[in-house]
Each structure stands twice: as C-alpha cells, then as structure tokens.
Biopython code that builds the backbone (N, CA, C, O; Angstrom):
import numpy as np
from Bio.PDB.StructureBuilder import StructureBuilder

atoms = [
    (1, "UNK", "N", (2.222, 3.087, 21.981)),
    (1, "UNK", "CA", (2.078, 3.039, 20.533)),
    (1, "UNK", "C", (3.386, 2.518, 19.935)),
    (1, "UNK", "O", (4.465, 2.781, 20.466)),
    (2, "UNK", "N", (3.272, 1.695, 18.702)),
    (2, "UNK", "CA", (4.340, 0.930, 18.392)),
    (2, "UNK", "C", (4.428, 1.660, 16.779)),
    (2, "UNK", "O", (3.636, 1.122, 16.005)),
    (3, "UNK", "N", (5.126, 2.607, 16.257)),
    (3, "UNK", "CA", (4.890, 3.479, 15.972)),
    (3, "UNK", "C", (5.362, 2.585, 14.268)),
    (3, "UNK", "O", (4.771, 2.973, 13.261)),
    (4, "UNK", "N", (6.445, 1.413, 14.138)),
    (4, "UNK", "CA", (7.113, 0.711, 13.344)),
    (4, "UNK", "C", (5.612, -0.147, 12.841)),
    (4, "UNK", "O", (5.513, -0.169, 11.614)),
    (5, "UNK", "N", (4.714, -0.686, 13.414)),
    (5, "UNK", "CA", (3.900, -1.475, 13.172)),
    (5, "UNK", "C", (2.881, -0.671, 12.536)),
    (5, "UNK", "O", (2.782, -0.923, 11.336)),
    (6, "UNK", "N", (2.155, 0.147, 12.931)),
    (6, "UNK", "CA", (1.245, 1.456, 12.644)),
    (6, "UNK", "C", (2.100, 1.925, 10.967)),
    (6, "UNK", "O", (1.398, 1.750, 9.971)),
    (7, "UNK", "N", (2.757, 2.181, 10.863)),
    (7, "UNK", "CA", (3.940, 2.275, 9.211)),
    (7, "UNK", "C", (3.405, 1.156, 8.718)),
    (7, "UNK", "O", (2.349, 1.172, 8.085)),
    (8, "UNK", "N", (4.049, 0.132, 8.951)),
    (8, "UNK", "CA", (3.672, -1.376, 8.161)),
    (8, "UNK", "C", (2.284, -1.594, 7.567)),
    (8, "UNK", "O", (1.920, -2.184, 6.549)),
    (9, "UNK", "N", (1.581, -0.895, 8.579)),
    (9, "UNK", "CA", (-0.146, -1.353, 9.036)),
    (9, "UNK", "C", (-0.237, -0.326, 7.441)),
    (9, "UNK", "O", (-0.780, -0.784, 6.436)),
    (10, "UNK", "N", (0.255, 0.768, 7.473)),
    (10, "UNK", "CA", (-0.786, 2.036, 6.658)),
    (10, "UNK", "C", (0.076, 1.602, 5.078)),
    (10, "UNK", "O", (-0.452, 1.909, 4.009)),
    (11, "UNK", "N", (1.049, 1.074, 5.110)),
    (11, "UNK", "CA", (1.371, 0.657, 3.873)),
    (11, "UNK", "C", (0.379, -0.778, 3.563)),
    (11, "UNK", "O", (-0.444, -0.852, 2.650)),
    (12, "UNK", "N", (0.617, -1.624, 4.337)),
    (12, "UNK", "CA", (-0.251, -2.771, 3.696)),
    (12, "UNK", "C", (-1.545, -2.442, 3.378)),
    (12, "UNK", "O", (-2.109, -2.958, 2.413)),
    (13, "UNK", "N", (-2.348, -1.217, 4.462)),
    (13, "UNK", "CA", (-3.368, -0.644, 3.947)),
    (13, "UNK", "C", (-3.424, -0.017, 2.334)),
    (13, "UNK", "O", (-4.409, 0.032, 1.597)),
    (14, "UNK", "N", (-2.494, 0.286, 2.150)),
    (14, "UNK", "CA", (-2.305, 1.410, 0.987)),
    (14, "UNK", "C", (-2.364, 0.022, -0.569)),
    (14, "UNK", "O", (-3.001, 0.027, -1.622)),
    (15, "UNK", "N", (-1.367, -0.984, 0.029)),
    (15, "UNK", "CA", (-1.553, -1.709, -0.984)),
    (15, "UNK", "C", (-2.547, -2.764, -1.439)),
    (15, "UNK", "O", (-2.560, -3.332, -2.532)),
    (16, "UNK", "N", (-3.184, -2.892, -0.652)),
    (16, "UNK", "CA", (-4.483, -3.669, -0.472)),
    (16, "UNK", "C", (-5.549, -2.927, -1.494)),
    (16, "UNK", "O", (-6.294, -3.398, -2.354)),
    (17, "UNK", "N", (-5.274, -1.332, -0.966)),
    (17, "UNK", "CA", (-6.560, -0.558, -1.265)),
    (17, "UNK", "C", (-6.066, -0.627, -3.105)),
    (17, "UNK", "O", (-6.928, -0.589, -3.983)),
    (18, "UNK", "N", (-4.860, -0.709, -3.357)),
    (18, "UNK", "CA", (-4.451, -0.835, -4.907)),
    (18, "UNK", "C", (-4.971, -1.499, -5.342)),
    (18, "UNK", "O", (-5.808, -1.169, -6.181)),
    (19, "UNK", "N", (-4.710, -3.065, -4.936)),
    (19, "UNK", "CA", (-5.027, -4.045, -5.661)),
    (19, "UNK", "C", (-6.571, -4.055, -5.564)),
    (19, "UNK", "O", (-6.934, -4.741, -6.519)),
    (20, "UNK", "N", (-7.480, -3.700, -4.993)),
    (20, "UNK", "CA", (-8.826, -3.845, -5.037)),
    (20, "UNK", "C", (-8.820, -3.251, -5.971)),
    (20, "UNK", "O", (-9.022, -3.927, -6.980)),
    (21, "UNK", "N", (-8.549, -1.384, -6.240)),
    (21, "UNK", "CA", (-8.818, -0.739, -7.099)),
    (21, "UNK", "C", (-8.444, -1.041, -8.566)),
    (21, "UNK", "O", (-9.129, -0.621, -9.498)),
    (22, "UNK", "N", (-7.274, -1.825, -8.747)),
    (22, "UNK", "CA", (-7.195, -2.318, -10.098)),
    (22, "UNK", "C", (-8.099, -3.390, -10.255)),
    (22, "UNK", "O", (-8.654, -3.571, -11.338)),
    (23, "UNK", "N", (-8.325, -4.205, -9.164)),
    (23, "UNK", "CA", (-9.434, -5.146, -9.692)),
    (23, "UNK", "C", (-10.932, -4.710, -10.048)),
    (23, "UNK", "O", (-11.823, -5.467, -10.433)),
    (24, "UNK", "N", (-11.005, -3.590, -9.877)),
    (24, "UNK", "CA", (-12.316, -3.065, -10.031)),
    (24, "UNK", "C", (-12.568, -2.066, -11.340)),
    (24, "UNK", "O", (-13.578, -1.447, -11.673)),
    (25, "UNK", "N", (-11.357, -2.148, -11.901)),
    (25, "UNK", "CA", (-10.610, -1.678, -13.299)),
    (25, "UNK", "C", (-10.869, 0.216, -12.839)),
    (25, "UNK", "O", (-11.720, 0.841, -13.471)),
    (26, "UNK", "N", (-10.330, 0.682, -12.110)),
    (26, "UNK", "CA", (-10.131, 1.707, -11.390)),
    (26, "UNK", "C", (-9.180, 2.697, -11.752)),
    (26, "UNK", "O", (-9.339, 3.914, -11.847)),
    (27, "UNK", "N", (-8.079, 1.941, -11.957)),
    (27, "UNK", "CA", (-6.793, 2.334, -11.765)),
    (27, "UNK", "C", (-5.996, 1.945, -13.300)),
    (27, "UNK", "O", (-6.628, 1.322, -14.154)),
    (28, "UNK", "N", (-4.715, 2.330, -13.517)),
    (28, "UNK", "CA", (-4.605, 2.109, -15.173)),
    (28, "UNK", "C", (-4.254, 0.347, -14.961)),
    (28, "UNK", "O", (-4.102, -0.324, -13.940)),
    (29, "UNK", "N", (-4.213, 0.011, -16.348)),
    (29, "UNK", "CA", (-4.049, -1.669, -16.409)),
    (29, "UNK", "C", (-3.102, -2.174, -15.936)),
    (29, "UNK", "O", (-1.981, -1.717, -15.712)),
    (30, "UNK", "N", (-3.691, -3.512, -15.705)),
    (30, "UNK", "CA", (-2.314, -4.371, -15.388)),
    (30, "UNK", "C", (-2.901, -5.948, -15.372)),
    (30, "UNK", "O", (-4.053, -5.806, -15.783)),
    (31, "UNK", "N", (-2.740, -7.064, -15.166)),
    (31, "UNK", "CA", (-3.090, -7.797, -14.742)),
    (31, "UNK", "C", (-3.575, -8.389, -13.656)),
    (31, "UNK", "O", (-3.503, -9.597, -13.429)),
    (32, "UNK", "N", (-4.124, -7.493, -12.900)),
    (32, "UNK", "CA", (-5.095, -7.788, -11.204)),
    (32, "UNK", "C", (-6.046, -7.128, -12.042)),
    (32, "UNK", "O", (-6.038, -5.903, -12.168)),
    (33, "UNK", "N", (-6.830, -7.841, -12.599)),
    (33, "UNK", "CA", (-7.887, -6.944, -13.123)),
    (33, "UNK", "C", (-8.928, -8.697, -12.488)),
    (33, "UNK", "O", (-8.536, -9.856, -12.356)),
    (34, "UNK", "N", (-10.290, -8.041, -12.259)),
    (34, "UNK", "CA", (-11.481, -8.959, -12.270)),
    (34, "UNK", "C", (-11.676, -8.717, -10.310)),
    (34, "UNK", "O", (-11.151, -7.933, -9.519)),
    (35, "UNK", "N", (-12.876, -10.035, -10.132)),
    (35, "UNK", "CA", (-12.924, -10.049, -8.514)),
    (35, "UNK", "C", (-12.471, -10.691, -7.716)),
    (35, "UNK", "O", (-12.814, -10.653, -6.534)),
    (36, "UNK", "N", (-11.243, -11.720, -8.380)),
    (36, "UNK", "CA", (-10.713, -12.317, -7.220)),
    (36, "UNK", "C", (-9.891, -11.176, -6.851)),
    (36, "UNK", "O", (-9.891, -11.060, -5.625)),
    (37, "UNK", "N", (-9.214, -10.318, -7.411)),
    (37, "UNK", "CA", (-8.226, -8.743, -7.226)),
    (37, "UNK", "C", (-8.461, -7.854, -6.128)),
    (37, "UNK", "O", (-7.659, -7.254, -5.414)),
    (38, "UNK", "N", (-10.279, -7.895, -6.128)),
    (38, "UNK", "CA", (-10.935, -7.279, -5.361)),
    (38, "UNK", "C", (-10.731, -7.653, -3.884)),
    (38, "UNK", "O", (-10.518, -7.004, -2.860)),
    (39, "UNK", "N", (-10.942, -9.475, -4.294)),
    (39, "UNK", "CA", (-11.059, -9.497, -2.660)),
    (39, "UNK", "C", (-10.261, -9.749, -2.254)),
    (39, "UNK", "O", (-10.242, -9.523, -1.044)),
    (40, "UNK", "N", (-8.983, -10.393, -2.854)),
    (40, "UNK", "CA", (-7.693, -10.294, -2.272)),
    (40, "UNK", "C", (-6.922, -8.848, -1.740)),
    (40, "UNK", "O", (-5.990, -8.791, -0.938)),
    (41, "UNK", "N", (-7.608, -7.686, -2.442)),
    (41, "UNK", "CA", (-6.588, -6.359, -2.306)),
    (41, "UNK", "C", (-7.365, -6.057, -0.837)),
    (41, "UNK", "O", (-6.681, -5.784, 0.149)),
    (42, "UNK", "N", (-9.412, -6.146, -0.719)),
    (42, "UNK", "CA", (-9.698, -6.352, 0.083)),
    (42, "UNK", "C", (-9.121, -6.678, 1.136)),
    (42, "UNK", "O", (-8.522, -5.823, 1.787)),
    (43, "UNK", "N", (-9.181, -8.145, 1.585)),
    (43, "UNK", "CA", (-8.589, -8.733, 2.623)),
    (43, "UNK", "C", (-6.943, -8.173, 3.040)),
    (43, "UNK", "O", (-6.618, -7.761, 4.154)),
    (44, "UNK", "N", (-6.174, -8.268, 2.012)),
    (44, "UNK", "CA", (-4.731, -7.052, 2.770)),
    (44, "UNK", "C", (-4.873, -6.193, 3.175)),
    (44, "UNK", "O", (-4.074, -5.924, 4.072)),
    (45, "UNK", "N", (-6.156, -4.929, 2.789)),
    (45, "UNK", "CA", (-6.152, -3.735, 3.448)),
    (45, "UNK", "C", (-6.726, -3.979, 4.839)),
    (45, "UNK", "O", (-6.256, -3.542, 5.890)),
    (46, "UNK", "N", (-7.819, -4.746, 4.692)),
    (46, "UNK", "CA", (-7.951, -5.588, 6.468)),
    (46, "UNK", "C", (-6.584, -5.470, 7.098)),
    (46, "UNK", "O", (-6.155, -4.499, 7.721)),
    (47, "UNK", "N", (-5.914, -6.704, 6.819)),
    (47, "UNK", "CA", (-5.237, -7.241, 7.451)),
    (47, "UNK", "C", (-4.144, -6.280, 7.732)),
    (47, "UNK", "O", (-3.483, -6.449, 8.757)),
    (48, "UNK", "N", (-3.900, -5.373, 7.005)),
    (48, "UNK", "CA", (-3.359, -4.192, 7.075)),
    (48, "UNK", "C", (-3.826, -3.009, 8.483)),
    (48, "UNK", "O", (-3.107, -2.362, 9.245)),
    (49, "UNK", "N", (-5.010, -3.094, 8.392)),
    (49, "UNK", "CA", (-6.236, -2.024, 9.034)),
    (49, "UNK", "C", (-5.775, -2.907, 10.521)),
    (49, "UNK", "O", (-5.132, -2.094, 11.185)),
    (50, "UNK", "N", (-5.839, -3.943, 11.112)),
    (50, "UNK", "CA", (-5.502, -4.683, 11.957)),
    (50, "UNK", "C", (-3.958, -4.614, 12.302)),
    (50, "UNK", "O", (-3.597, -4.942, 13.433)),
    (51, "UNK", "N", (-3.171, -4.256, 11.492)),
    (51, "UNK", "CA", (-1.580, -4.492, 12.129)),
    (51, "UNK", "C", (-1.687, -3.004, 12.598)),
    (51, "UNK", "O", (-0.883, -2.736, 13.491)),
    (52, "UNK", "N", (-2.366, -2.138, 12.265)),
    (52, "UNK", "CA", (-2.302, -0.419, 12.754)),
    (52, "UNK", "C", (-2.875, -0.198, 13.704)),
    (52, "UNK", "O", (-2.578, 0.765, 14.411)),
    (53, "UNK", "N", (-3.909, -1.069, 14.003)),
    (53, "UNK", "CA", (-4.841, -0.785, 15.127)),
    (53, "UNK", "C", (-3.985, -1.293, 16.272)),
    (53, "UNK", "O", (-3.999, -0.639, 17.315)),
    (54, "UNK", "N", (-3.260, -2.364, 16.193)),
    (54, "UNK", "CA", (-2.511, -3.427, 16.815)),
    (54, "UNK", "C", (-1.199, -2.511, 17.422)),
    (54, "UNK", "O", (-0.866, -2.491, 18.607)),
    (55, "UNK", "N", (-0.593, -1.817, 16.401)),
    (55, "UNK", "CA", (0.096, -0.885, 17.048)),
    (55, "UNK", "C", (0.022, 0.416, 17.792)),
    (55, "UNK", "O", (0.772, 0.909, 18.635)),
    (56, "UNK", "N", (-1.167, 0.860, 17.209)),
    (56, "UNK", "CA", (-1.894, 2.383, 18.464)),
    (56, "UNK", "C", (-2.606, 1.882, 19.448)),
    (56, "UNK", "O", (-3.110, 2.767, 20.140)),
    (57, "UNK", "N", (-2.869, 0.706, 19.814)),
    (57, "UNK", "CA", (-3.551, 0.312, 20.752)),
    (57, "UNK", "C", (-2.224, 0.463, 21.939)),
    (57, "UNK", "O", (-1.010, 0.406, 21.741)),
    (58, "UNK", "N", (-3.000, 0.679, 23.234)),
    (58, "UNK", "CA", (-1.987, 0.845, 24.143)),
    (58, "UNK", "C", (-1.611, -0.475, 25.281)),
    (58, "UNK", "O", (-2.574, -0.854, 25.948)),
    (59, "UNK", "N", (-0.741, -0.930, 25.440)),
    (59, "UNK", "CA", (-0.101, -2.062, 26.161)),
    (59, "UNK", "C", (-1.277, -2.084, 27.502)),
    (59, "UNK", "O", (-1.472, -1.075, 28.179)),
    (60, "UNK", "N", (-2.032, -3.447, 27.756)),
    (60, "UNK", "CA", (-2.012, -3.462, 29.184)),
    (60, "UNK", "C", (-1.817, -3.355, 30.050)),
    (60, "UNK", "O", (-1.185, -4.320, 30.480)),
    (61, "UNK", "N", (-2.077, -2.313, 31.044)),
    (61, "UNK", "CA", (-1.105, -1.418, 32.355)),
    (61, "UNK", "C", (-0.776, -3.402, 33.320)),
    (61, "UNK", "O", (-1.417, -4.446, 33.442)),
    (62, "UNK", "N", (0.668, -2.832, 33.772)),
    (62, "UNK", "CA", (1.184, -3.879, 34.191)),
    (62, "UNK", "C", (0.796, -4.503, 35.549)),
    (62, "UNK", "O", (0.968, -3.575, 36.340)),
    (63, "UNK", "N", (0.444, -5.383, 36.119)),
    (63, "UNK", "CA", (0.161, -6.098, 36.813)),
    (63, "UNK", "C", (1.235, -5.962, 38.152)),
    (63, "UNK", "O", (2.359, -6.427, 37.962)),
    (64, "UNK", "N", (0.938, -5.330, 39.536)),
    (64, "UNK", "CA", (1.408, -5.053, 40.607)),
    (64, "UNK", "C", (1.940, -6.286, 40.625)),
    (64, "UNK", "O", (1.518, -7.250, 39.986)),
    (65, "UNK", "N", (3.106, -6.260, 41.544)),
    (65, "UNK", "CA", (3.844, -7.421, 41.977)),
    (65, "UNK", "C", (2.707, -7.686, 43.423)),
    (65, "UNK", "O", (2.112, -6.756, 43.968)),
    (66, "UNK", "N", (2.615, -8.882, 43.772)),
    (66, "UNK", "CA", (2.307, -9.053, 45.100)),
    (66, "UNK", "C", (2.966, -9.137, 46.163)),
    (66, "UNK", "O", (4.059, -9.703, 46.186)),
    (67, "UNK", "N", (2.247, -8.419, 47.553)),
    (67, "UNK", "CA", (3.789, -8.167, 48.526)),
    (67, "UNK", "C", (4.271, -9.525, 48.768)),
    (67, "UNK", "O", (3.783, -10.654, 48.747)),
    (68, "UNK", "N", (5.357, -9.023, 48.994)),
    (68, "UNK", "CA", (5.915, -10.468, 49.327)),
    (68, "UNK", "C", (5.715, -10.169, 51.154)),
    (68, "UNK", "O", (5.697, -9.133, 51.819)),
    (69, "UNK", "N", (5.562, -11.915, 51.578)),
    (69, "UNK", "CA", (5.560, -11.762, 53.137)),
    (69, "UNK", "C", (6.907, -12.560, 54.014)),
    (69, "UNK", "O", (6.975, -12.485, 55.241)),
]
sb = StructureBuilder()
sb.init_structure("model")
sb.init_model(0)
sb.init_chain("A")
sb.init_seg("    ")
for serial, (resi, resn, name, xyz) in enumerate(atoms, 1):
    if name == "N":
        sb.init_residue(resn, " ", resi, " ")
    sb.init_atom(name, np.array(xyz, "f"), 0.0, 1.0, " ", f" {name:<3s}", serial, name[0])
structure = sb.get_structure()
C-alpha cells in the first residue's frame, strides 16, 4: 500500500465530490454552478477514486530469478 497516493486519491475524491455538489446548486454559491460543474467535479472524483485504488492495490509478487547454470 502506497499510503502518500491513497491521501492524494481521497482528497481529489473530496474535491471532485465539491465541485459536482456546487454544480448541482447543493452547496452555498459560487460560480461552478450548472452541468458542466457536475461533470467535471464528476470526472475528478473518478479520477481521484482511481489514484486510491492505485495505491491500496498491492504490488505484483516479484518474479523468481532463474537458476543460473
């Protein structure tokens, strides 16, 4: 587990999930208001949801050396 990436991951999650929610007039005003807000805050919390998974996922067990002869 990459414990620095999984952080990154749950913040970009966090801010993604903002900007949707102001675009969905959710949250108090601001200017991310409407649906491009949506799907942009959308798509970061993805892309967010993906850098976390990316870091709790566990490394491929390593590949034996072959004997040498």
């Amino acid at each position: 587990m990459r414990p620095v990436l999984v952080i990154i991951g749950l913040i970009v999650v966090l801010m993604g999930a903002t900007w949707a929610l102001q675009g969905a007039y959710l949250l108090p005003a601001t200017f991310m208001r409407g649906p491009e807000w949506i799907a942009i805050g959308g798509g970061v919390a993805i892309l967010g949801l993906l850098i976390a998974i990316f870091g709790i996922r566990r490394a491929a067990p390593a590949k034996p050396a072959p004997p040498s002869q």
